[in-house]
C-alpha positions as CSV (number, residue, x, y, z in Angstrom):
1,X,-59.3,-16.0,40.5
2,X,-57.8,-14.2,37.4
3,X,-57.4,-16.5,34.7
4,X,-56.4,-16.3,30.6
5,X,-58.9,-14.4,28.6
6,X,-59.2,-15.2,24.4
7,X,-59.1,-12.1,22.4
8,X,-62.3,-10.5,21.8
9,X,-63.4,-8.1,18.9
10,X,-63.4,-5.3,21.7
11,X,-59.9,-5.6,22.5
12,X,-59.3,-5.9,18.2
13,X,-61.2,-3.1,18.0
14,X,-59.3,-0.4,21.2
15,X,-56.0,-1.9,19.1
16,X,-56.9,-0.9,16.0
17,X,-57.9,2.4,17.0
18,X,-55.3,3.4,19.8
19,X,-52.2,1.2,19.3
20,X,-52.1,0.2,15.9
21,X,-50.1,3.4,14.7
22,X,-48.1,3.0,17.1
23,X,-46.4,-0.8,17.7
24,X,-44.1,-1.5,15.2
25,X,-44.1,-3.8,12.8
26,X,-41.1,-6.1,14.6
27,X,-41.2,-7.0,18.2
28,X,-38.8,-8.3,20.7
29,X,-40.4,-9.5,24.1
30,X,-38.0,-8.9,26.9
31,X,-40.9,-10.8,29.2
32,X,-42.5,-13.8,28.6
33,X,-43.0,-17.1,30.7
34,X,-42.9,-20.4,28.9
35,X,-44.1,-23.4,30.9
36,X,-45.3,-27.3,31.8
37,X,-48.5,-27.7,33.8
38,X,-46.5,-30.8,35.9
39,X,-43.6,-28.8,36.7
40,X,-45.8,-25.9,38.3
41,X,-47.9,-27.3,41.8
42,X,-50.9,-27.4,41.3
43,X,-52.7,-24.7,43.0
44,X,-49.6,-22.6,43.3
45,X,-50.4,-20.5,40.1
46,X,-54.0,-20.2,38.9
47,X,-53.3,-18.4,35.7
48,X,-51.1,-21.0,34.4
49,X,-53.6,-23.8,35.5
50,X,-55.9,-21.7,33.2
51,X,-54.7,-22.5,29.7
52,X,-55.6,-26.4,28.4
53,X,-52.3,-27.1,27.1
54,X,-49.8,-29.3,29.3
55,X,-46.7,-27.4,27.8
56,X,-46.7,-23.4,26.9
57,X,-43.7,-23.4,24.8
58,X,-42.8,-20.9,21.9
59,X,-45.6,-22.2,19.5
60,X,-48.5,-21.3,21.5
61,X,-47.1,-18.2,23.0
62,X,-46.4,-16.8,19.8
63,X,-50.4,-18.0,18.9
64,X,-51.3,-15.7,22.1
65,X,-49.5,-13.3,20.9
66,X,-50.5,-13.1,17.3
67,X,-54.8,-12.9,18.5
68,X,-53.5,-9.3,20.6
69,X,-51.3,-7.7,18.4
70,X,-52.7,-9.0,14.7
71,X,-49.8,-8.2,12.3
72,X,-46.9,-8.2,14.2
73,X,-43.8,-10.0,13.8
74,X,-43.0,-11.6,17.0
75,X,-39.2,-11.8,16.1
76,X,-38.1,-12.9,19.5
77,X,-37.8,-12.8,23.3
78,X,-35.9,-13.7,26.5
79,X,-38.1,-16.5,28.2
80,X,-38.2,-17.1,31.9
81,X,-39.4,-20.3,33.4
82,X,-42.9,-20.3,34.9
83,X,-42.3,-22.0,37.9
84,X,-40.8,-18.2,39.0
85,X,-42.8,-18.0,42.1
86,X,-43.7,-21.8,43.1
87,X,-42.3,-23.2,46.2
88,X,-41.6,-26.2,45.3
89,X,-41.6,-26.2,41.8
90,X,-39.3,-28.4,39.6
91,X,-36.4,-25.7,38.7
92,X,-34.3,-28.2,36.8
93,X,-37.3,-29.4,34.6
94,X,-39.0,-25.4,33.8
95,X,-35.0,-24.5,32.9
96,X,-35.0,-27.4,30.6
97,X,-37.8,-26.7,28.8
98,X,-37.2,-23.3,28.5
99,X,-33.7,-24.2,27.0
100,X,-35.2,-26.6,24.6
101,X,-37.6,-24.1,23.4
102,X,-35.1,-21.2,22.7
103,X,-32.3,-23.5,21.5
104,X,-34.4,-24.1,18.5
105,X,-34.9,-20.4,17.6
106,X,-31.7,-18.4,17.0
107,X,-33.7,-14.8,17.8
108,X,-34.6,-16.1,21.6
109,X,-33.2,-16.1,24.7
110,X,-33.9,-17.8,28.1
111,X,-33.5,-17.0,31.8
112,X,-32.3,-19.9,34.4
113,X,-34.5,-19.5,37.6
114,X,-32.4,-19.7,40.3
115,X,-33.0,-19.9,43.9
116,X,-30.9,-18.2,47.0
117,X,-29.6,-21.6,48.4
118,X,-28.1,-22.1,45.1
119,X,-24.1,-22.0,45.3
120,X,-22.3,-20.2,43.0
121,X,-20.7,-23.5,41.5
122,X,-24.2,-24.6,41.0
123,X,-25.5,-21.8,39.3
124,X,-22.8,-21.6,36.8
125,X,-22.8,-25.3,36.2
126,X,-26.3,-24.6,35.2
127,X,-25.1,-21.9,33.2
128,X,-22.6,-23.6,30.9
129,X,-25.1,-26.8,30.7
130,X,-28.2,-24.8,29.2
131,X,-26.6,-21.4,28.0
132,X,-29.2,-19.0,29.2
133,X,-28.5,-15.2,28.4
134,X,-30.0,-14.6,31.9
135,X,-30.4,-15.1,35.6
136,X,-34.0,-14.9,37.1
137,X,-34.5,-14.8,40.9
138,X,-38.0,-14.0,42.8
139,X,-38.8,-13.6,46.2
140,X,-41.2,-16.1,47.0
141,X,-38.0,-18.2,46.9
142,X,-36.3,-16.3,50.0
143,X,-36.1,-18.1,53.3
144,X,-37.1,-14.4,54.9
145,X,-40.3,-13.8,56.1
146,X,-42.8,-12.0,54.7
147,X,-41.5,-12.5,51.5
148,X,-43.0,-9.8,50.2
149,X,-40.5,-7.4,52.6
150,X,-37.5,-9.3,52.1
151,X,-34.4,-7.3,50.7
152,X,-32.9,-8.0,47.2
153,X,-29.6,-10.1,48.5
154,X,-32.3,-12.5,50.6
155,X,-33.4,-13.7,46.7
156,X,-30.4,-13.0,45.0
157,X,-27.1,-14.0,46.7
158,X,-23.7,-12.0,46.2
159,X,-22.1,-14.9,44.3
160,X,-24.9,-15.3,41.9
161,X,-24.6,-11.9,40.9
162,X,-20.9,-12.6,40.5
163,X,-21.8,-15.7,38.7
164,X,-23.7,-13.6,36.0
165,X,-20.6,-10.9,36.0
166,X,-18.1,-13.7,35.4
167,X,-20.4,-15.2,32.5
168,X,-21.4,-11.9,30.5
169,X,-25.2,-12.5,32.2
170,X,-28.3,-10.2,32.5
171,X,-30.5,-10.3,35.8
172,X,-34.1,-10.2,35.9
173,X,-35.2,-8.2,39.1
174,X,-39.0,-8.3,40.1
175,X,-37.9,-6.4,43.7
176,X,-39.8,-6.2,46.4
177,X,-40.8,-4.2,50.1
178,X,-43.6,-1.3,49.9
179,X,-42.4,1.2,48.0
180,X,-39.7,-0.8,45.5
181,X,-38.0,1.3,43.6
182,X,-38.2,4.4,46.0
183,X,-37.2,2.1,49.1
184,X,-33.5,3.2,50.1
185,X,-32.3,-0.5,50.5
186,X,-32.9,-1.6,47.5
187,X,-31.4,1.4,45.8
188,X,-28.6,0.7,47.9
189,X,-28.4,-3.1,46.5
190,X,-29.2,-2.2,42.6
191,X,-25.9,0.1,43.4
192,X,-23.7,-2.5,45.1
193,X,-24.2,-4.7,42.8
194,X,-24.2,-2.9,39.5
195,X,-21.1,-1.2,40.4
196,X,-19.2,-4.1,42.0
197,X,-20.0,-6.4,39.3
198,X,-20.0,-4.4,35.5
199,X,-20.2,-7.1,33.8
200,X,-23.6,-8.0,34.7
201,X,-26.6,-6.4,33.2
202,X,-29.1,-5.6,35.7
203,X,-33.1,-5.6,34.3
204,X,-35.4,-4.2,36.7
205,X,-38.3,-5.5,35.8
206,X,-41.9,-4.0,35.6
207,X,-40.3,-0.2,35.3
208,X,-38.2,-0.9,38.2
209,X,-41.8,-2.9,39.6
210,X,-43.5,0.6,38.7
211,X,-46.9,-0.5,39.9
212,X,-47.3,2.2,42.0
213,X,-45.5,4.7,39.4
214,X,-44.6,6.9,42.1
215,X,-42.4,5.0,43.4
216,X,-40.3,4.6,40.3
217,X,-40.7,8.4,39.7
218,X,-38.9,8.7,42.9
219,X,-36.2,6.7,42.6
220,X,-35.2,6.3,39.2
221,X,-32.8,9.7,39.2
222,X,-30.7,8.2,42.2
223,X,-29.6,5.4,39.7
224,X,-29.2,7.5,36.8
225,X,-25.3,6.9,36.4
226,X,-25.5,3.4,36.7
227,X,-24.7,1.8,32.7
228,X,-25.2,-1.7,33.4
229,X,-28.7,-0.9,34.1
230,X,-32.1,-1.2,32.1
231,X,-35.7,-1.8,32.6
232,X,-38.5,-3.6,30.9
233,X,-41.9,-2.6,31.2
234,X,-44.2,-5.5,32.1
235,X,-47.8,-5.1,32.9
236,X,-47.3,-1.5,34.2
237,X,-50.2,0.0,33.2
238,X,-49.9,3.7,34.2
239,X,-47.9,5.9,32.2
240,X,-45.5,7.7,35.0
241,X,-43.0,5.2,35.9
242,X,-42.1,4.4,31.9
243,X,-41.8,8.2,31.5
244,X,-39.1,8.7,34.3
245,X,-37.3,5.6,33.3
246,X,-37.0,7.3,29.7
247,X,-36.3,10.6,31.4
248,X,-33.4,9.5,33.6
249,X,-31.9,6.9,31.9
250,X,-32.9,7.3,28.3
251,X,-35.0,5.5,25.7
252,X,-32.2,3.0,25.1
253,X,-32.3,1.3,28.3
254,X,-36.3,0.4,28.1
255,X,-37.2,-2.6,26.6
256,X,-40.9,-3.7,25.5
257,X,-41.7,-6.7,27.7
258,X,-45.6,-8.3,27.8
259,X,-45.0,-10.6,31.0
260,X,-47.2,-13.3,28.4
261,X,-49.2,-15.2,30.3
262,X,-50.0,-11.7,32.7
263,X,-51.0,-10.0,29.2
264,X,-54.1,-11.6,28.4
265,X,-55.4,-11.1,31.8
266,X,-58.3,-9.0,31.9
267,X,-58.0,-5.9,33.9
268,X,-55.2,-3.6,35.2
269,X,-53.2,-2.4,37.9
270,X,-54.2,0.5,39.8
271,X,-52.4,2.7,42.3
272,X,-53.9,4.1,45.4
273,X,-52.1,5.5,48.1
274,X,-48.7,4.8,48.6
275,X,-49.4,1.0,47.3
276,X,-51.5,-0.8,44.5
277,X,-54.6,-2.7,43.4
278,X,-54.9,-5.4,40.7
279,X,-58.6,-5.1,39.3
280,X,-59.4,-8.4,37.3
281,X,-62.2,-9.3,35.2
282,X,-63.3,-11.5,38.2
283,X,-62.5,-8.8,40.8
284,X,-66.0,-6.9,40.8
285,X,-69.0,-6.7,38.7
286,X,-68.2,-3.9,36.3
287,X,-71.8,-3.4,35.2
288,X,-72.1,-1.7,38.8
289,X,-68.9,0.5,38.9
290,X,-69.6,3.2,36.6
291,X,-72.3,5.2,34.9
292,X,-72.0,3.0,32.0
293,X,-71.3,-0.2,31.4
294,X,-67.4,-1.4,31.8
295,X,-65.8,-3.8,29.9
296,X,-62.1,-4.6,31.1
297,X,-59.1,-5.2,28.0
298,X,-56.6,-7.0,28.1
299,X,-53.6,-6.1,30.7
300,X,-50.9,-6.6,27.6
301,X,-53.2,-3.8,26.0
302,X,-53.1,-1.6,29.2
303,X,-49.5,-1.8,28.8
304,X,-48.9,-0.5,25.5
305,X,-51.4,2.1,26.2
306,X,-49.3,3.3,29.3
307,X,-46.0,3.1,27.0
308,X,-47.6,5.2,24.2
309,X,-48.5,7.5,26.2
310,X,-45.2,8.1,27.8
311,X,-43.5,7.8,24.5
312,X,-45.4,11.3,23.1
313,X,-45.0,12.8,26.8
314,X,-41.3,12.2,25.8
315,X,-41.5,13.3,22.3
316,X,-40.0,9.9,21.3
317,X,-39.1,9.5,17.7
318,X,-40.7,6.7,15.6
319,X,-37.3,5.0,15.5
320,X,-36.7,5.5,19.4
321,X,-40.0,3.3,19.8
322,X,-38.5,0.7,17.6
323,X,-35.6,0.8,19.8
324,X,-37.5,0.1,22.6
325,X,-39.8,-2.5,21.0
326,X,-36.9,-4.3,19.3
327,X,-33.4,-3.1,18.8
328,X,-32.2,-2.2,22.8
329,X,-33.1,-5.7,23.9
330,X,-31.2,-7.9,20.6
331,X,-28.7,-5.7,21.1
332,X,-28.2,-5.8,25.0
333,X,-28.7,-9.9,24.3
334,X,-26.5,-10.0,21.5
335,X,-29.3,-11.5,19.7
336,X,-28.4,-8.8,16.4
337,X,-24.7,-10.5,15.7
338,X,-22.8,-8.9,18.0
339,X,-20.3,-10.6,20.1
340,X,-21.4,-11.1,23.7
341,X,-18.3,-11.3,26.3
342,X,-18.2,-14.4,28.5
343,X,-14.7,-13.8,29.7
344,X,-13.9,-13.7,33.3
């Protein structure tokens, strides 16, 4: 089972050679999972169960995240519970912490994980109690079976999406069935909703779950109109499904996410076919799979590699990177001073 890898001198070493002209100085993390061991079952997540610590709260992600990108300014993030994908795990408790841990940092942000049997009433009690910037639904939480084909309003109900509308709210959207992004009812649904509620900011996360970039590539341009609309780019590690986000919607709505604890996984994500393969340290013996000898990085470095790569396919300026590695997300969370509507 994949599990949290330290930082080695091998992945200090790809940085310093391939990324460290190119991350900026001052990062924003539009991704990252903070969480309690006892609020997660046990057995439901391995990676978590891989770190020591009983509580992953800001302190030791920002420690995580200081090893992999050495000189960086982790200057702030939107946090989303880690209990995203456990039946069964304590939702009140992972929102709590996560509000605890942003309330004392002025430059972060959390998500509330929500569920689809959550009223609407509920969900904006929630709301008001712990101030999140965010709404964060998953599909292991849907009542439909497999999960894994369930579409969008199965995991995220009408009136939560209204909820987040009425209170000024972003939405976190890890989507799901075969082809994602390309698949015509979730287009359909990403369009319903962004148009019928224009208050709400829709984040599609993992470029629009680009693991299979063609399948972003495909469907990006039929939601090109859409302005409530932005991705983050979280453990995608091929380059073609950031490039056709920046291609049809523009540098401005991409936002640098690591997906922390996914980052310091070793390994990537592969596509093959029409679908895709996570290879993992413990996936195969990489002293057999090539000529030479293979030694697997981190998947946070895979990332940045796939986003540089699309940023000189796109002929991005150095301040169009910043953008996307700081200034779209404080400034779609409000997080730079500006004024963030909550009216109705």
């Amino acid at each position: 089972m994949p599990a949290i890898a330290s930082v080695a001198e091998a992945d200090l070493s790809l940085f310093r050679r391939e990324l460290d002209g190119f991350v900026p100085d001052r990062i924003f993390d539009a991704h990252a999972h903070l969480w309690a061991r006892a609020h997660v079952p046990q057995g439901s997540n391995p990676v978590f169960e891989s770190i020591a610590q009983e509580v992953v709260g800001l302190e030791e992600y920002r420690r995580f995240m200081a090893a992999m990108l050495p000189g960086r300014e982790i200057a702030g993030g939107l946090f989303i519970p880690g209990a995203v994908g456990a039946q069964g795990g304590d939702l009140i408790a992972e929102n709590e912490l996560v509000a605890r841990e942003v309330a004392a940092d002025g430059r972060c942000r959390g998500a509330l994980l929500i569920a689809p049997e959550m009223d609407d009433e509920t969900v904006r009690a929630e709301v008001r109690r712990l101030r999140p910037a965010a709404l964060k639904c998953y599909h292991l939480r849907s009542k439909s079976q497999p999960t894994w084909d369930a579409e969008i309003p199965m995991y995220l109900p009408e009136a939560q999406v209204q909820v987040a509308h009425e209170e000024g709210l972003c939405i976190v959207l890890h989507m799901v069935r075969s082809r994602a992004l390309a698949d015509p009812s979730n287009q359909s649904w990403i369009r319903c909703y962004c148009e019928r509620f224009p208050k709400m900011k829709l984040i599609l996360a993992h470029a629009g779950r680009g693991f299979n970039p063609y399948h972003t590539i495909e469907g990006i341009g039929m939601l090109r109109d859409l302005p409530n609309l932005w991705c983050d780019m979280s453990a995608v590690t091929e380059v073609g499904a950031c490039e056709a986000i920046i291609r049809a919607l523009g540098h401005g709505r991409l936002l640098y996410g690591s997906d922390f604890p996914v980052s310091h996984l070793r390994g990537r994500c592969v596509s093959v076919g029409d679908g895709f393969v996570w290879l993992y340290e413990e996936t195969l013996n990489w002293e057999t799979v090539s000529f030479q000898p293979v030694q697997p990085t981190l998947v946070g470095l895979e990332s940045l590699r796939a986003l540089k790569q699309a940023a000189w396919h796109c002929h991005l300026s150095d301040r169009q990177v910043e953008d996307i590695f700081y200034n779209n997300a404080v400034h779609l969370l409000g997080v730079d001073g500006r004024s963030v509507d909550h009216s109705i």
